[in-house]
C-alpha positions in Angstrom: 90.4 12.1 -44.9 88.3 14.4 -42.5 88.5 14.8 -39.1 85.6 13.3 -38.5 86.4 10.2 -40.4 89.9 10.4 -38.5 87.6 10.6 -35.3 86.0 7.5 -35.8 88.9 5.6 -37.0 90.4 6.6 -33.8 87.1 5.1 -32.0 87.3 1.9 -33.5 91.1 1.5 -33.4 90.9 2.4 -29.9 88.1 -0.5 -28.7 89.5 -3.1 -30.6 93.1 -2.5 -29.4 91.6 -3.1 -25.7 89.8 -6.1 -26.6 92.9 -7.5 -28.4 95.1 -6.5 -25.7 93.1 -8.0 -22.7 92.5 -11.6 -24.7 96.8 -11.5 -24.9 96.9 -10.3 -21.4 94.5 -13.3 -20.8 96.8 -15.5 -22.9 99.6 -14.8 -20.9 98.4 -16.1 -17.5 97.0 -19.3 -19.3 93.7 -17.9 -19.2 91.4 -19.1 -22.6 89.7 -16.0 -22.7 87.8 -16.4 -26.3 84.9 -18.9 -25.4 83.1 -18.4 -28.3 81.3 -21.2 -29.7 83.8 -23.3 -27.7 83.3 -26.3 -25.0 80.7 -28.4 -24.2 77.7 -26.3 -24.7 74.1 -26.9 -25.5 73.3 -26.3 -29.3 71.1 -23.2 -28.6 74.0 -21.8 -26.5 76.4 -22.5 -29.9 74.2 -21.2 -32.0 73.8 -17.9 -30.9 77.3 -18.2 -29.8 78.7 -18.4 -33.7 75.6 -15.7 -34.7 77.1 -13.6 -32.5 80.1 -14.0 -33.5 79.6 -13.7 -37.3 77.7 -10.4 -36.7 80.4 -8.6 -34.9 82.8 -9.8 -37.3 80.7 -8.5 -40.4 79.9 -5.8 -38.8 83.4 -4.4 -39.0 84.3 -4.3 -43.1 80.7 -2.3 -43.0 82.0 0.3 -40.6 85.3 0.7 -42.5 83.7 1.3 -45.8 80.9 3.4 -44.1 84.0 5.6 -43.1 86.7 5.4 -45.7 84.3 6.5 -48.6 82.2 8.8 -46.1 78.6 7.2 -46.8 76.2 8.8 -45.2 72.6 9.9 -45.3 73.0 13.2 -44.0 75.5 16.5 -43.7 75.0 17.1 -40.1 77.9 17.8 -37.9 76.2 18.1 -34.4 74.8 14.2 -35.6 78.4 13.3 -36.9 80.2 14.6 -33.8 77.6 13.2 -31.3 78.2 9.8 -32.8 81.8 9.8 -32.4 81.6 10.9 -29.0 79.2 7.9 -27.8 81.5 5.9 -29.7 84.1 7.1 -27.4 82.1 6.8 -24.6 81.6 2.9 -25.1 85.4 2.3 -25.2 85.6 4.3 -22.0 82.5 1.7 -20.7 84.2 -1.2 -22.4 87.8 -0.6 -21.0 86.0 0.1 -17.3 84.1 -3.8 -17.7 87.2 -5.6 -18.5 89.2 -3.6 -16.2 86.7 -4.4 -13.2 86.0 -8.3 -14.3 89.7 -8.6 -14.2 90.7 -12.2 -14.8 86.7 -13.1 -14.6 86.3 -11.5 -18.1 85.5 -13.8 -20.4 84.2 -13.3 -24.4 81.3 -15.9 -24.6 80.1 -18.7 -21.9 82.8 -20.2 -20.3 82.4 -24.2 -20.6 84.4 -25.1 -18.0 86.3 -22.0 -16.6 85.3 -21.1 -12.7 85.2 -17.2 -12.9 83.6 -14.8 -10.0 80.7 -12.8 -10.1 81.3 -9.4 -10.1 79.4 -6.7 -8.5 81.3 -3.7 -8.4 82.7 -0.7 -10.1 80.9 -0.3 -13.7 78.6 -3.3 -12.0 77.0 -1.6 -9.9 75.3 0.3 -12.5 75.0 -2.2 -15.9 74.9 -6.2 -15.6 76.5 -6.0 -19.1 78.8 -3.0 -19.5 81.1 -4.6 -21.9 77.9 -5.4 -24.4 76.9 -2.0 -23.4 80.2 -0.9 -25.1 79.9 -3.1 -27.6 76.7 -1.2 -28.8 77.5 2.5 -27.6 80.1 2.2 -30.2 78.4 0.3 -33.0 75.9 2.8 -32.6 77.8 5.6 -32.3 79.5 5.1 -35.9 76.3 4.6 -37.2 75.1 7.7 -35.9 78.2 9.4 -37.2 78.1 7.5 -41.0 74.4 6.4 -41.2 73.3 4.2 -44.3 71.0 1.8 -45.0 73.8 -1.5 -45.2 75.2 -0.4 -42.4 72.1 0.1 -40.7 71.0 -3.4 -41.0 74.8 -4.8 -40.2 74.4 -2.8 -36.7 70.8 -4.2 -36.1 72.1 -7.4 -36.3 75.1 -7.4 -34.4 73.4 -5.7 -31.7 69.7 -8.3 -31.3 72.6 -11.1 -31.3 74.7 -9.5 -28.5 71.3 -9.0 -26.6 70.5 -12.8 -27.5 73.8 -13.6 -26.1 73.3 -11.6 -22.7 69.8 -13.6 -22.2 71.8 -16.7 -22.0 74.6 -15.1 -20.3 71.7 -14.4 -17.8 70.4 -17.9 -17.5 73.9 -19.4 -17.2 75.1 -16.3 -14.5 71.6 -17.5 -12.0 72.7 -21.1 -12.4 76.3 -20.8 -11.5 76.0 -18.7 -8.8 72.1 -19.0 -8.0 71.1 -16.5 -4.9 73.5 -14.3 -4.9 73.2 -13.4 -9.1 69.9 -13.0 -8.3 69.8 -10.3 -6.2 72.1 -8.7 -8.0 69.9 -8.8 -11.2 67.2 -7.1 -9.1 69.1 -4.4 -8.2 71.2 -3.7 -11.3 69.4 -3.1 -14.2 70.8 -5.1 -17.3 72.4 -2.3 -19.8 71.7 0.5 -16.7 70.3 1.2 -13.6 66.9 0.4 -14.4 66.7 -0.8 -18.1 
C-alpha cells in the first residue's frame, strides 16, 4: 500500500467514524437520529429518501476497490494529492455541521422530531455543509482514484444527495416559514452564493 492509498483510507475512515460516532452519541440521549426512509412521509419524500440512501451505501464498496487495487486513469500526483486533501477538507466541513447542528442534526427528514434551525457557525456560509462534506469527499477520492465505475457510483450518490437537499428545502420553509426564508436568501445553499 502507498501512501496515497494509506491517505485516502485515512479520509474515509476518518468521515465515517464521525458520522457513526454522532448517530451513537444521538442514541444515547434517546435521540432517533437516522430518519432515513422512516415516519410518515409522503412517497416522493421516501423515495428519494431510500435512493439516497442506496447510493451512498453503494457508493462505498466502489471507493474501497478504487483504492485497494489502485484503479486509476492517470499517474498524476499533484491530482492524487489534491483529491485526498479535499477529501480531508469535507470531514473537516462535515465534523464542523454536526458539531454546530448539535442535537438538531438529523440524517434524513425528521417525521415527527422538533429540531431548531440553525444559523450559525458553518451556517452562515452553506445551508447544507454536511452534504457539502458528503460530496467534497466523494469527490475528492474520485479525484484521487478516478475510473469510469467509480465515476458513475459518485454521480449518483451526489444528484440524489442534491435531490435530498431540494426536499430538505421545502420541508426547512414549511417548518419554520419566515425566518428559513431569510435565511435561504442570504446563505447560499452549498456556499455563500451557490
Amino acid at each position: 500500500m502507498n501512501l496515497q492509498q494509506a491517505g485516502a483510507l485515512a479520509v474515509m475512515a476518518a468521515f465515517y467514524i464521525a458520522y457513526y460516532t454522532k448517530m451513537l452519541l444521538q442514541r444515547r440521549k434517546g435521540i432517533q437520529t437516522n430518519q432515513i426512509s422512516r415516519g410518515n412521509k409522503n412517497l416522493k419524500v421516501l423515495r428519494v429518501e431510500f435512493w439516497m440512501k442506496i447510493a451512498t451505501f453503494l457508493v462505498v464498496p466502489v471507493e474501497l476497490a478504487s483504492i485497494f487495487w489502485d484503479i486509476r486513469l492517470w499517474d498524476a500526483p499533484f491530482l492524487r494529492w489534491f483529491g485526498i486533501i479535499l477529501g480531508a477538507a469535507g470531514v473537516l466541513v462535515f465534523i464542523l455541521a454536526m458539531a454546530t447542528m448539535r442535537d438538531s442534526w438529523r440524517a434524513g427528514i425528521p417525521a415527527e422530531d422538533k429540531t431548531e434551525l440553525v444559523t450559525t457557525g458553518i451556517y452562515r456560509f452553506s445551508r447544507n455543509p454536511a452534504f457539502l462534506g458528503f460530496d467534497m469527499v466523494y469527490l475528492g477520492i474520485l479525484i484521487a482514484f478516478f475510473n469510469p465505475l467509480h465515476l458513475i457510483f459518485v454521480l449518483f450518490a451526489v444528484i440524489m444527495l442534491h435531490l435530498q437537499i431540494l426536499q430538505e428545502e421545502a420541508f426547512l420553509a414549511e417548518v419554520f416559514g419566515k425566518p428559513y426564508l431569510e435565511y435561504k436568501q442570504r446563505t447560499g445553499r452549498y456556499f455563500l452564493v451557490i
